[in-house]
Jmol script that loads the backbone (N, CA, C; Angstrom):
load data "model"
ATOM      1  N   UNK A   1     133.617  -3.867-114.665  1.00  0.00           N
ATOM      2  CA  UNK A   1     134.163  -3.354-113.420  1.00  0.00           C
ATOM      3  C   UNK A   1     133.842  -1.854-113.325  1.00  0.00           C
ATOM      4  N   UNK A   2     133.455  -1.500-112.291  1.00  0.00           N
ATOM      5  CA  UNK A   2     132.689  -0.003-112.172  1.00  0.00           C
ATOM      6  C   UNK A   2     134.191   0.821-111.917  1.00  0.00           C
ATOM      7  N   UNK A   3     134.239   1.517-112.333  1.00  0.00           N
ATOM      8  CA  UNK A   3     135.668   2.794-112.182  1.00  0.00           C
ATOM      9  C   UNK A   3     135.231   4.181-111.510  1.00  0.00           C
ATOM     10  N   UNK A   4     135.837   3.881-110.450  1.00  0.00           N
ATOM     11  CA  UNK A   4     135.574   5.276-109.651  1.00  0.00           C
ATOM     12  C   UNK A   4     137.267   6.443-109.617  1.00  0.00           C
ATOM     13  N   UNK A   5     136.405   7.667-109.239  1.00  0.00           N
ATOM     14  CA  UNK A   5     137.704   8.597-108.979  1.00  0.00           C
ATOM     15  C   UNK A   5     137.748   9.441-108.155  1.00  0.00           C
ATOM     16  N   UNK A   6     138.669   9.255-107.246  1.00  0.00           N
ATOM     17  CA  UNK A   6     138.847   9.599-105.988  1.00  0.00           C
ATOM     18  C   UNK A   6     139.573  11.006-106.044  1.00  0.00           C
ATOM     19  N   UNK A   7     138.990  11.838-106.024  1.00  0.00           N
ATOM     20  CA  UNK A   7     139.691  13.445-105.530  1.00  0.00           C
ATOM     21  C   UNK A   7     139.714  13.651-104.361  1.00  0.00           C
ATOM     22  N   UNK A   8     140.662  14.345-103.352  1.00  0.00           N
ATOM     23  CA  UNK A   8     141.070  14.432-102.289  1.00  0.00           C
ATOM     24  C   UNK A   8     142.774  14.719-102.128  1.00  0.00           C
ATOM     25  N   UNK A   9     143.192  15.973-101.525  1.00  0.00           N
ATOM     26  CA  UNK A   9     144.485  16.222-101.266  1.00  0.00           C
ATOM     27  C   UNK A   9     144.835  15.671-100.383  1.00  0.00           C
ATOM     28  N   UNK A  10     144.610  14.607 -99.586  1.00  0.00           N
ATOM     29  CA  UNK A  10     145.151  14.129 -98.609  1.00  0.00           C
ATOM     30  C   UNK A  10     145.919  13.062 -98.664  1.00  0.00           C
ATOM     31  N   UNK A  11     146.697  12.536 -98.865  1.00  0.00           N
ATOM     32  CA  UNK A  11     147.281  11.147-100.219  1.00  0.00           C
ATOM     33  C   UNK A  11     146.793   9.897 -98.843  1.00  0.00           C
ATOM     34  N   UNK A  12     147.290  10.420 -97.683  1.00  0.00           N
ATOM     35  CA  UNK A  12     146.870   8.703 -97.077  1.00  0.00           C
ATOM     36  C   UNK A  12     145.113   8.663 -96.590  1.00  0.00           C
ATOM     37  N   UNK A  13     144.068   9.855 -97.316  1.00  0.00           N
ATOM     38  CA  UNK A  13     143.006   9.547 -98.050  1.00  0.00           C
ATOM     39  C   UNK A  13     142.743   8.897 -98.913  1.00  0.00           C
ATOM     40  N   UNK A  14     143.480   9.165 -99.798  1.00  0.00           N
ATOM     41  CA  UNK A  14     143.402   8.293-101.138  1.00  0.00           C
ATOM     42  C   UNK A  14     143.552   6.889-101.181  1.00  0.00           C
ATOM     43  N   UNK A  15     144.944   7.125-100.493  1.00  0.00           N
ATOM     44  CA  UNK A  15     145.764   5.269-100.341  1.00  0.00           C
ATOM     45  C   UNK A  15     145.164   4.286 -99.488  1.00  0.00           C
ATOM     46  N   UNK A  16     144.122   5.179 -98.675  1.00  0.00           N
ATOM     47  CA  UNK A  16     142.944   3.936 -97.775  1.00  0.00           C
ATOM     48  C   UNK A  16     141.963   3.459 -98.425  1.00  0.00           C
ATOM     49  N   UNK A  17     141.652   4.127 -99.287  1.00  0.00           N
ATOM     50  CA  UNK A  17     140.249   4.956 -99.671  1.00  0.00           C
ATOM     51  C   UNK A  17     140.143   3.440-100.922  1.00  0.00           C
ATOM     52  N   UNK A  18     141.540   3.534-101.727  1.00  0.00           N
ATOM     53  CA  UNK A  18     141.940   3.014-102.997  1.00  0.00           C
ATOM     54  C   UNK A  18     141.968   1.775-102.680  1.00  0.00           C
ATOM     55  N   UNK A  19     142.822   1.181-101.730  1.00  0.00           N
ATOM     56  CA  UNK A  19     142.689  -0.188-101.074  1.00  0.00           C
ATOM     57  C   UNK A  19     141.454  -0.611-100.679  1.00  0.00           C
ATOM     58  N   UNK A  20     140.841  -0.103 -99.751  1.00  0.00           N
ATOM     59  CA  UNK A  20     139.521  -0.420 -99.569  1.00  0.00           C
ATOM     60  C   UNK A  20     138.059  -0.641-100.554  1.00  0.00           C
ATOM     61  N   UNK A  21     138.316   0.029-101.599  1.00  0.00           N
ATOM     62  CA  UNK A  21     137.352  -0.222-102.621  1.00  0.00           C
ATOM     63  C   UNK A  21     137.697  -1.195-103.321  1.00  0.00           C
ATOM     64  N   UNK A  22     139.110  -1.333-103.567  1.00  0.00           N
ATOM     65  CA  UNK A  22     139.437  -2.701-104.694  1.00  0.00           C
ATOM     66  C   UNK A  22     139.447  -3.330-104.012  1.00  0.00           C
ATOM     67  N   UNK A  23     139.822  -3.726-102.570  1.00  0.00           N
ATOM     68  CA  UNK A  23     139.933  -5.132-101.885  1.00  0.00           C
ATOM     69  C   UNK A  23     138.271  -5.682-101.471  1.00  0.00           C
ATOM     70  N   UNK A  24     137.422  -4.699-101.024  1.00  0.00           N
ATOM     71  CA  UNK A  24     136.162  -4.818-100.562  1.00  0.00           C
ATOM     72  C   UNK A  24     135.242  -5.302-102.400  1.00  0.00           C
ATOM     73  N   UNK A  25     135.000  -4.029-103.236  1.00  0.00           N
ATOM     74  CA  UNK A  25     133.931  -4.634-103.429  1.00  0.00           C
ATOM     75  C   UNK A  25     135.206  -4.602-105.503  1.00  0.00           C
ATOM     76  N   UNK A  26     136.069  -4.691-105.772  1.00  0.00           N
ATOM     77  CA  UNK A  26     136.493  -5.102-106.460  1.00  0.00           C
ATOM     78  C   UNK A  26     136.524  -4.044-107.611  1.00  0.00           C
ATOM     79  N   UNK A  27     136.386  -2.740-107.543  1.00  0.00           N
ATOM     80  CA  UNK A  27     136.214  -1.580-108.056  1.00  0.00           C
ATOM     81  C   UNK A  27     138.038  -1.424-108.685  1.00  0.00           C
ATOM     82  N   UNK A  28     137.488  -0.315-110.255  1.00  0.00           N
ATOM     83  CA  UNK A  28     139.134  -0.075-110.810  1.00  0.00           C
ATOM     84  C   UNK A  28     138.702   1.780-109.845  1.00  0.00           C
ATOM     85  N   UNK A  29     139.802   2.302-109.202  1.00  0.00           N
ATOM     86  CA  UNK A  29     139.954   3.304-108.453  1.00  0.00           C
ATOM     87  C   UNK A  29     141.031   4.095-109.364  1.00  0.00           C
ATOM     88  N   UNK A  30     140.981   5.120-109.498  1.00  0.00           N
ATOM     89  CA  UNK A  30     141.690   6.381-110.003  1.00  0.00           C
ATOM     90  C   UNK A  30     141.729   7.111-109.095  1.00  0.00           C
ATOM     91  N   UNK A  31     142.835   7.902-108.894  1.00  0.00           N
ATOM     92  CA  UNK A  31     143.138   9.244-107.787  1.00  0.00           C
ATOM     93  C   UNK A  31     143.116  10.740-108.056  1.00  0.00           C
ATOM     94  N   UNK A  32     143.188  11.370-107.707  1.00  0.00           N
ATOM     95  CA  UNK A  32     143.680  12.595-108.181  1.00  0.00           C
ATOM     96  C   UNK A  32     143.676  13.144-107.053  1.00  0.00           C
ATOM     97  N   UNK A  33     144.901  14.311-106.970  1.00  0.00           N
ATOM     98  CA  UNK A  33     144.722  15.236-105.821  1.00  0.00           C
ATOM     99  C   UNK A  33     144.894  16.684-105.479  1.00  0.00           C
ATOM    100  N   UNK A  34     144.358  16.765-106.580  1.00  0.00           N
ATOM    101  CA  UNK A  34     143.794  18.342-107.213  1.00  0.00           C
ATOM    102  C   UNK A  34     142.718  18.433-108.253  1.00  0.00           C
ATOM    103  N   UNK A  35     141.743  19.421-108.557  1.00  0.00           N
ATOM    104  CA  UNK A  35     140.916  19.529-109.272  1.00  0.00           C
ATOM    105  C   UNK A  35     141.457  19.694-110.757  1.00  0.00           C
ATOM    106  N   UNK A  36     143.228  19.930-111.041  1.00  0.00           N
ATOM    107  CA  UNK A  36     143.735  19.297-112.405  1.00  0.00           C
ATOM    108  C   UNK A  36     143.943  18.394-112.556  1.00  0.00           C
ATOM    109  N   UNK A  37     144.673  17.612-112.124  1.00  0.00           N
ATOM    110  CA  UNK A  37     144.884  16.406-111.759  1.00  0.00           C
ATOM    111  C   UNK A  37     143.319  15.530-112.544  1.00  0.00           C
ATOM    112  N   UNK A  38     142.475  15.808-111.566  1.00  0.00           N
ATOM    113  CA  UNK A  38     141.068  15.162-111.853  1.00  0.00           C
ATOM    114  C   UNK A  38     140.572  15.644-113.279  1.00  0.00           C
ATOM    115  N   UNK A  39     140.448  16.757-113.803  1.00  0.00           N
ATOM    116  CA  UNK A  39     140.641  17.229-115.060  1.00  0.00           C
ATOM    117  C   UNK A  39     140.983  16.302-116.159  1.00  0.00           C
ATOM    118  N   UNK A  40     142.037  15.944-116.215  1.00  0.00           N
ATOM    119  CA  UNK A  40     142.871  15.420-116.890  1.00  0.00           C
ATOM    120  C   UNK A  40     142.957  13.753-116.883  1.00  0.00           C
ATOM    121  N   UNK A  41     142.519  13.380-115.670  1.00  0.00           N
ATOM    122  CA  UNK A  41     142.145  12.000-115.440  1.00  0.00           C
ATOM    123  C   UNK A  41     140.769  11.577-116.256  1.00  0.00           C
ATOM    124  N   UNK A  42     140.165  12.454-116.144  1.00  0.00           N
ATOM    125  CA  UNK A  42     138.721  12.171-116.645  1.00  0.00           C
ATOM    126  C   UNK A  42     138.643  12.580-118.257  1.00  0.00           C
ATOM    127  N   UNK A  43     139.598  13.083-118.378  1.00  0.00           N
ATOM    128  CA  UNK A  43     140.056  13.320-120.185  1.00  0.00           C
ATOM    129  C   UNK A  43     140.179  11.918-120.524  1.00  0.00           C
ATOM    130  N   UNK A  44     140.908  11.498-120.182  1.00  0.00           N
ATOM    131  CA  UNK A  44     141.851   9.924-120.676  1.00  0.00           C
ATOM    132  C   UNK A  44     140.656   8.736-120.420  1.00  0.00           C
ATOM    133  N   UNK A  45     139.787   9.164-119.466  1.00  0.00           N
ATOM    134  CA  UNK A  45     138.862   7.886-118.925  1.00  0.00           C
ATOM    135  C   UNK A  45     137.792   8.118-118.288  1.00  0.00           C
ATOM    136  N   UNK A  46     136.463   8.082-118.777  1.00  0.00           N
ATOM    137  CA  UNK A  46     135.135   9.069-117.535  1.00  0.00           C
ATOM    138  C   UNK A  46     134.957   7.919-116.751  1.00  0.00           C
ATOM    139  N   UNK A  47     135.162   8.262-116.022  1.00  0.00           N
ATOM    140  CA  UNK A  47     134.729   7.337-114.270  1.00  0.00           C
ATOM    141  C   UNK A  47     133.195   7.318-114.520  1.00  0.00           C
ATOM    142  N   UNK A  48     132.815   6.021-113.985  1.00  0.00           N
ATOM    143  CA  UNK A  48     131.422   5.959-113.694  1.00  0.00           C
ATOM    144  C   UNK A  48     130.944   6.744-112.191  1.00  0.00           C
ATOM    145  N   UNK A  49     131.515   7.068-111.437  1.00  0.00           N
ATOM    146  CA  UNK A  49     131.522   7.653-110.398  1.00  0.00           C
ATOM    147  C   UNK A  49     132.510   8.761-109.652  1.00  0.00           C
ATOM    148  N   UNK A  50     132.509   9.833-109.544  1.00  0.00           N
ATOM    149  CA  UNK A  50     133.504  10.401-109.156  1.00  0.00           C
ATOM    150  C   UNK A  50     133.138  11.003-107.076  1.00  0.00           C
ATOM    151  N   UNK A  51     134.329  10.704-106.126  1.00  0.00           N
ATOM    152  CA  UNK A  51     134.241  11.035-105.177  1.00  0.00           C
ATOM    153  C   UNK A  51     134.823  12.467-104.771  1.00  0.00           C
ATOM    154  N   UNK A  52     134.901  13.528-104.373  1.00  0.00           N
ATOM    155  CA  UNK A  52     135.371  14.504-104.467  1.00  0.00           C
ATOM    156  C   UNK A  52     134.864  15.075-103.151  1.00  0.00           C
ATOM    157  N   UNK A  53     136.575  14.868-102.696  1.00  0.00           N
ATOM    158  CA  UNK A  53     136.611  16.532-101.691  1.00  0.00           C
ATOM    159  C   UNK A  53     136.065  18.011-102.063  1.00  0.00           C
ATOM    160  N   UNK A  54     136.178  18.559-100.774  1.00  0.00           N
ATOM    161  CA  UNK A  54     135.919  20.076-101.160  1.00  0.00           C
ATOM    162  C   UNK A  54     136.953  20.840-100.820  1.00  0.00           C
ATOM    163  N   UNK A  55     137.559  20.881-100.014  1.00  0.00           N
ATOM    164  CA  UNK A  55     138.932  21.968 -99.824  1.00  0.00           C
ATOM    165  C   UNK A  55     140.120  21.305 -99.992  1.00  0.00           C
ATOM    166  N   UNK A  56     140.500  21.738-100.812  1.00  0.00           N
ATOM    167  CA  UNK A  56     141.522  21.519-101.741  1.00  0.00           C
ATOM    168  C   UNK A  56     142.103  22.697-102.881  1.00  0.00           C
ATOM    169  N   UNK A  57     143.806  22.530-102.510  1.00  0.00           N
ATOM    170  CA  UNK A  57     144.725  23.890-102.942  1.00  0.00           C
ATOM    171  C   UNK A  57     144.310  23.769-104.761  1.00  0.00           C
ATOM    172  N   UNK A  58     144.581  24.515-105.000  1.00  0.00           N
ATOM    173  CA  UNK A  58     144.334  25.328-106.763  1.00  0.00           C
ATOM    174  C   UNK A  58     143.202  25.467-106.957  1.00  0.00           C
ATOM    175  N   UNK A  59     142.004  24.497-106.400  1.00  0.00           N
ATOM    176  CA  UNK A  59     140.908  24.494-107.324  1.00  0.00           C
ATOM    177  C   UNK A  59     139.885  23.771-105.931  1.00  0.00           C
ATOM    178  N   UNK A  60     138.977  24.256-105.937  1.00  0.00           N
ATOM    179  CA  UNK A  60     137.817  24.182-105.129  1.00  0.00           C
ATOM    180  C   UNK A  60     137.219  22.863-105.340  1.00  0.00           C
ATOM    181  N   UNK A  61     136.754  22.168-104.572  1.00  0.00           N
ATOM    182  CA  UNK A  61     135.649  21.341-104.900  1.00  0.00           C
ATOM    183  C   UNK A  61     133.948  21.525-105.406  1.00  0.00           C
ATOM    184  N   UNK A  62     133.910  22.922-105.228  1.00  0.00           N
ATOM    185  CA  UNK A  62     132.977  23.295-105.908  1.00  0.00           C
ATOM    186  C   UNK A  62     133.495  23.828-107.181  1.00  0.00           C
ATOM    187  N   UNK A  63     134.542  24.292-107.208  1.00  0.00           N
ATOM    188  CA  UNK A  63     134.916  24.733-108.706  1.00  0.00           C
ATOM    189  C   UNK A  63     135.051  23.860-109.825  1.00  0.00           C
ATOM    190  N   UNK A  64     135.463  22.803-109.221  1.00  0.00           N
ATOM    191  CA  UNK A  64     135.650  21.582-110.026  1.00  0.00           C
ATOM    192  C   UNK A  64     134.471  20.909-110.575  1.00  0.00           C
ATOM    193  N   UNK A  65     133.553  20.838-109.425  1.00  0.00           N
ATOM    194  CA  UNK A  65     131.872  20.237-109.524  1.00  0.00           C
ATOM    195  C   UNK A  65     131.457  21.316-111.016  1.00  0.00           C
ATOM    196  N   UNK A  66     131.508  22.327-110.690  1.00  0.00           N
ATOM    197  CA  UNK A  66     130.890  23.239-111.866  1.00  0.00           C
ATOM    198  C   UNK A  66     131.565  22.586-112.966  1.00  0.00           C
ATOM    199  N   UNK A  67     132.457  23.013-113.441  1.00  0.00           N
ATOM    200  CA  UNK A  67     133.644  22.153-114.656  1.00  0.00           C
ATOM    201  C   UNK A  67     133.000  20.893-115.192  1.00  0.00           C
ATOM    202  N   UNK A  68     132.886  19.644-113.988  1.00  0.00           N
ATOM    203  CA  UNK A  68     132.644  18.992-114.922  1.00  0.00           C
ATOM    204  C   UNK A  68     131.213  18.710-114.752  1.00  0.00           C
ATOM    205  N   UNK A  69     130.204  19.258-114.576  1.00  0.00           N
ATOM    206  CA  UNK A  69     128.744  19.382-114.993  1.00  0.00           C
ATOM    207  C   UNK A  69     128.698  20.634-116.339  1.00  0.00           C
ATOM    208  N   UNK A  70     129.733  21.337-116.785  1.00  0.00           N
ATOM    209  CA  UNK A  70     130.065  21.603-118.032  1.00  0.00           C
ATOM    210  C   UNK A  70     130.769  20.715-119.152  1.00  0.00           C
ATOM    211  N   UNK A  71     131.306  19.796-118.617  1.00  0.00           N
ATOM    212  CA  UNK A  71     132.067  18.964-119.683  1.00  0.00           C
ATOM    213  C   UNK A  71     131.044  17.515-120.272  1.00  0.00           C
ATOM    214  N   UNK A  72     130.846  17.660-121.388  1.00  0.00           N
ATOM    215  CA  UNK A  72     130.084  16.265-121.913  1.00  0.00           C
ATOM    216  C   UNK A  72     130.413  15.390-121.390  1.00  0.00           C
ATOM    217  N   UNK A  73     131.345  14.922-121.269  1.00  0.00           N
ATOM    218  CA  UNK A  73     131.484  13.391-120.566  1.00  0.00           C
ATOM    219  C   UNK A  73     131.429  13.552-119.493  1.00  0.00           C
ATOM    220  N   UNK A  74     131.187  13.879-118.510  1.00  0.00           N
ATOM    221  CA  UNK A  74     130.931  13.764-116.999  1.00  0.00           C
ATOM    222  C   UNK A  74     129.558  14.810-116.278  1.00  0.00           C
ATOM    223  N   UNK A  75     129.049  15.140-117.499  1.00  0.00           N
ATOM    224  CA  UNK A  75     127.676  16.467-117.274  1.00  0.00           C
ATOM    225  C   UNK A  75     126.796  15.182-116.218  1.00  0.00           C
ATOM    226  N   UNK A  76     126.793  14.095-116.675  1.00  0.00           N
ATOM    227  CA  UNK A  76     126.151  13.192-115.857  1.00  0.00           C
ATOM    228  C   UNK A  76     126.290  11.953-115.116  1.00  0.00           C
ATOM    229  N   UNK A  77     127.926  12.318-114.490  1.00  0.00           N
ATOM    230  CA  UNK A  77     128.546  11.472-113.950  1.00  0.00           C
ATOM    231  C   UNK A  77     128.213  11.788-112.381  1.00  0.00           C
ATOM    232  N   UNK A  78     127.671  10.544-111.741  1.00  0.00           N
ATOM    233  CA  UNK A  78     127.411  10.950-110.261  1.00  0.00           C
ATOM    234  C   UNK A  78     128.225  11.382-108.997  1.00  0.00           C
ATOM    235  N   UNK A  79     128.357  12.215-108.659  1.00  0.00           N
ATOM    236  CA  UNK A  79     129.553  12.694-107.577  1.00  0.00           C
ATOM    237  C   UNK A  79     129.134  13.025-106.668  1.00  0.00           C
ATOM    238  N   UNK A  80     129.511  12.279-105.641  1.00  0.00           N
ATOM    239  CA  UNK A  80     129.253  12.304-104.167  1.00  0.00           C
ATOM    240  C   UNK A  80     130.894  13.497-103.303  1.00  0.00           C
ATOM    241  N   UNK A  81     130.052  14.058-102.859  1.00  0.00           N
ATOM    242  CA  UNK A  81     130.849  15.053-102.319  1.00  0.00           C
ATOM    243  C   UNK A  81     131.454  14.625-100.574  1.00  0.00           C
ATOM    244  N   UNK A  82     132.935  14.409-100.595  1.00  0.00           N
ATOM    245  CA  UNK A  82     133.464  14.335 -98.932  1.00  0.00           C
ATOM    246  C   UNK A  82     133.572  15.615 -98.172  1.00  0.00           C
ATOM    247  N   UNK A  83     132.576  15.781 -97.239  1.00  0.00           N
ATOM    248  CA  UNK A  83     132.912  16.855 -96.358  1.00  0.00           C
ATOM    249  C   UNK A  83     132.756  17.080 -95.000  1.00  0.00           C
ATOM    250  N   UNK A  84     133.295  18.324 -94.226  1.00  0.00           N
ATOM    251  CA  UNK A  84     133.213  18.287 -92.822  1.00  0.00           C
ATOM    252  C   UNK A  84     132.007  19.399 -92.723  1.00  0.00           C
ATOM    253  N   UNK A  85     131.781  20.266 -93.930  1.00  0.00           N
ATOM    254  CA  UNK A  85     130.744  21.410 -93.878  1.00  0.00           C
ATOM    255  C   UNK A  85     129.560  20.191 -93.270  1.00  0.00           C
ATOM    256  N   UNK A  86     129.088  21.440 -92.834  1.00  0.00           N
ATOM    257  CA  UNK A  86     127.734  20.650 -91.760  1.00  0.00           C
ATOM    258  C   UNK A  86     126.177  21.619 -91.970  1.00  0.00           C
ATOM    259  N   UNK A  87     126.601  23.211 -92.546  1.00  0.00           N
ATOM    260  CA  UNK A  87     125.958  23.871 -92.604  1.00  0.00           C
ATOM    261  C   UNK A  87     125.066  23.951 -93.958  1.00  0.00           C
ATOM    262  N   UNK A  88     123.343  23.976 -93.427  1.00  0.00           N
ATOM    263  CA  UNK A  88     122.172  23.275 -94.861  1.00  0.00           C
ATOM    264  C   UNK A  88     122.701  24.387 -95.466  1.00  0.00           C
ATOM    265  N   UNK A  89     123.284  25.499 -95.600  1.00  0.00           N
ATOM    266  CA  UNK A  89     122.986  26.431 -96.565  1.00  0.00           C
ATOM    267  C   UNK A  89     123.989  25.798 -97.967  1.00  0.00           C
ATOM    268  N   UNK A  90     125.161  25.471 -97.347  1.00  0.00           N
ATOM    269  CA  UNK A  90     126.401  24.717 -98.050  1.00  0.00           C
ATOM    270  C   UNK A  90     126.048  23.613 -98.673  1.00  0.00           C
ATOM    271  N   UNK A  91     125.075  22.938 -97.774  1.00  0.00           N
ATOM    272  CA  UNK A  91     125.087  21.349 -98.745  1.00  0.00           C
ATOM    273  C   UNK A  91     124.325  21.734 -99.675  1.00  0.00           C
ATOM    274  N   UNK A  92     122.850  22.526 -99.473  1.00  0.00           N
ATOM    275  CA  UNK A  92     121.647  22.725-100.697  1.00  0.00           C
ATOM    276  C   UNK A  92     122.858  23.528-101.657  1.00  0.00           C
ATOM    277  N   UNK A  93     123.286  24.319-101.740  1.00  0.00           N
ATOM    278  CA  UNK A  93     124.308  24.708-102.892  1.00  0.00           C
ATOM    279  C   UNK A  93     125.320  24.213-103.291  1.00  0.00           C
ATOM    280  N   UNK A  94     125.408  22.883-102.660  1.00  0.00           N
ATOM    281  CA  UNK A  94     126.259  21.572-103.446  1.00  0.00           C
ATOM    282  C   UNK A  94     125.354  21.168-104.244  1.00  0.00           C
ATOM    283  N   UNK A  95     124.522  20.687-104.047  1.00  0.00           N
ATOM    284  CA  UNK A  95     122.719  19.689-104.759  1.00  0.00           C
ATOM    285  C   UNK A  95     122.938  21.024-105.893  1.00  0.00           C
ATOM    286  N   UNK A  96     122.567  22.324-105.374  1.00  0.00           N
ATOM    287  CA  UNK A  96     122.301  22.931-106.858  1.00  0.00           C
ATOM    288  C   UNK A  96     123.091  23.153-107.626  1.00  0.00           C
ATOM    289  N   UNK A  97     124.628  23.086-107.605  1.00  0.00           N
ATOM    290  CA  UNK A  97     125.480  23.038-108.206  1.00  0.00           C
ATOM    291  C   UNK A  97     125.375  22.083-109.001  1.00  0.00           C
ATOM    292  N   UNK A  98     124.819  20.786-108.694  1.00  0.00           N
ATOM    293  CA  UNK A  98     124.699  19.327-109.356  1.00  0.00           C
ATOM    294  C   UNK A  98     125.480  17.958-108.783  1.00  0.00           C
ATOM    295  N   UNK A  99     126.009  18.585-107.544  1.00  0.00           N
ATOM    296  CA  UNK A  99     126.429  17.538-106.943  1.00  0.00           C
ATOM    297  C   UNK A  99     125.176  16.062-106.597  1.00  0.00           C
ATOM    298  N   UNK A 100     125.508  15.008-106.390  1.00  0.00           N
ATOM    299  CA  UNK A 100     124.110  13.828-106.512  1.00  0.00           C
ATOM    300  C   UNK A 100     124.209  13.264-104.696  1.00  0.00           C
ATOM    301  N   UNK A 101     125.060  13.330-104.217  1.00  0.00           N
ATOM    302  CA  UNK A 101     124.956  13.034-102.614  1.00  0.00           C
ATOM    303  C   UNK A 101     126.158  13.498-102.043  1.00  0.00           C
ATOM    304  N   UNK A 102     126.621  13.062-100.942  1.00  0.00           N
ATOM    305  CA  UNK A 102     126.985  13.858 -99.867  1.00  0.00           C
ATOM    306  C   UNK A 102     127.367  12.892 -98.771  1.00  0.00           C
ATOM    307  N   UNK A 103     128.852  12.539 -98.546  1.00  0.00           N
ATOM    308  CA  UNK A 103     129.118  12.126 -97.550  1.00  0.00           C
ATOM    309  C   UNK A 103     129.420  13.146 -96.375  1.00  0.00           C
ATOM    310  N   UNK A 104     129.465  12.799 -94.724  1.00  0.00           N
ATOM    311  CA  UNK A 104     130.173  14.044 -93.914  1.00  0.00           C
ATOM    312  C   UNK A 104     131.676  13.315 -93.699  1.00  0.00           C
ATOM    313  N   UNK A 105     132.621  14.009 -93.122  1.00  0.00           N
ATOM    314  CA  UNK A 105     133.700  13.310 -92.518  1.00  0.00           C
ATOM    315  C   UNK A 105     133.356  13.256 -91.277  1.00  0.00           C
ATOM    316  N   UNK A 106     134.365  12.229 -90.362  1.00  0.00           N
ATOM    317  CA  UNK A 106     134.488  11.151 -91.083  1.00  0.00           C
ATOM    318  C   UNK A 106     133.727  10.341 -90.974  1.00  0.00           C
ATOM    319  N   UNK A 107     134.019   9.422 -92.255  1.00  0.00           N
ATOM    320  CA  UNK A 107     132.655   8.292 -92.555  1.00  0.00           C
ATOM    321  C   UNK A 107     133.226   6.818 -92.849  1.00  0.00           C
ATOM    322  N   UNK A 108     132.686   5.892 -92.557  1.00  0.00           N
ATOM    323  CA  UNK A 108     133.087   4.259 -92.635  1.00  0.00           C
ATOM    324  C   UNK A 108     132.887   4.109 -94.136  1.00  0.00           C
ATOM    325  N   UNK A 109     134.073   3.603 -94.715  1.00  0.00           N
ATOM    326  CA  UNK A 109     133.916   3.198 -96.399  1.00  0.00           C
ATOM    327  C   UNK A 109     132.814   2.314 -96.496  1.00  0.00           C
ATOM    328  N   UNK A 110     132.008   1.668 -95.270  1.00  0.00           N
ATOM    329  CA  UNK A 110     131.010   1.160 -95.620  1.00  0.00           C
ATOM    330  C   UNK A 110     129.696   1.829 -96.382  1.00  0.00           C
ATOM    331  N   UNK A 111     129.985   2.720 -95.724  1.00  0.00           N
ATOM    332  CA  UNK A 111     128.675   3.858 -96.471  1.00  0.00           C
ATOM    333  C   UNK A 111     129.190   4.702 -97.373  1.00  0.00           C
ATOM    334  N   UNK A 112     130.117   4.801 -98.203  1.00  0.00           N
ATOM    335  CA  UNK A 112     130.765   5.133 -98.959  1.00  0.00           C
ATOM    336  C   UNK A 112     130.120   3.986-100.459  1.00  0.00           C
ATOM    337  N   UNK A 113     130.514   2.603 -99.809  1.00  0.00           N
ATOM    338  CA  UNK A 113     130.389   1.653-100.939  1.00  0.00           C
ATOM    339  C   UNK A 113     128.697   1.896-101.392  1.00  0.00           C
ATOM    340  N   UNK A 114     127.955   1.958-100.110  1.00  0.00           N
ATOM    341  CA  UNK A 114     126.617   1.756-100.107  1.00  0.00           C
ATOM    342  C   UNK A 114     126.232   3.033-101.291  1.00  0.00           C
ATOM    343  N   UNK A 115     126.493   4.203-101.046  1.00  0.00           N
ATOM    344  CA  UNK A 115     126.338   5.508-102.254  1.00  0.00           C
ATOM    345  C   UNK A 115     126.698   5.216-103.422  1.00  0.00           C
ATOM    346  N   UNK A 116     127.737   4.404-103.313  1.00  0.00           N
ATOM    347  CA  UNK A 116     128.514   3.677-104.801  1.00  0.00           C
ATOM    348  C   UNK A 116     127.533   3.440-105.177  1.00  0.00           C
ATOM    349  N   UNK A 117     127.249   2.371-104.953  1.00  0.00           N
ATOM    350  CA  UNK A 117     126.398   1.318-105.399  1.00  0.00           C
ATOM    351  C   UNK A 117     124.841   1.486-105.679  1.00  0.00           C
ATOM    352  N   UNK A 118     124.907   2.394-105.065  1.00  0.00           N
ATOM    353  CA  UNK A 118     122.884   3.297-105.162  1.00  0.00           C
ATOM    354  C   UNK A 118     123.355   4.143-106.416  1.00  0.00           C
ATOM    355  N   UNK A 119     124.363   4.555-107.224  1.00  0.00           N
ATOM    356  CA  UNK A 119     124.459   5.452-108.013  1.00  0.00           C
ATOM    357  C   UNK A 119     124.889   4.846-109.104  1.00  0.00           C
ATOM    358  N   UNK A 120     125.840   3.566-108.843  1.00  0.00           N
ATOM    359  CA  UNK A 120     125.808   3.310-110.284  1.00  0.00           C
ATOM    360  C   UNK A 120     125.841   1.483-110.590  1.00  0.00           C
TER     361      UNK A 120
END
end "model"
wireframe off; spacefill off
backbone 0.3
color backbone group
């Protein structure tokens, strides 16, 4: 079973987000909704996939991206980034940060699953 982890401060983000992946394509889903939170989740268990907002209180979604492309267990875990930024200068310095794709908001969990699934 592929294990994904859902970062995002928005909780009835999460709680759609979480339903929809386990009911659709049968995925174990983890939450977090802060960049500690996610920290600490990924201590206990590396997700084969991690989804991650970008604005979000304590800790950035880029701050976080850096972190764990420093941490061994997730240096090469694929993370698709949720965002409303629209501007190329922002996304190419997601990619070079090491982010692997890029959803915009908002987006149909259909194409959500489809990135899943191209990544892992």
């Amino acid at each position: 079973m592929k294990k994904i982890l859902i970062v995002d401060d928005e909780i009835d983000v999460l709680k759609a987000l979480k339903s929809s992946l386990e009911r659709q394509e049968n995925f174990k889903v983890s939450t977090a909704r802060n960049g500690e939170e996610a920290l600490k989740d990924v201590e206990k268990e590396t997700p084969d996939i991690i989804v991650l907002d970008l604005m979000m209180p304590k800790m950035s979604g880029e701050e976080l991206l850096a972190l764990l492309r420093k941490n061994m267990k997730t240096m090469d875990t694929p993370v698709i980034i949720s965002t409303v930024r629209r501007e190329t200068a922002s996304l190419i310095n997601l990619m070079n940060l090491g982010a692997t794709d890029y959803l915009m908001k908002p987006y149909d969990v259909r194409e959500l699953i489809k990135l899943i699934n191209t990544y892992i």
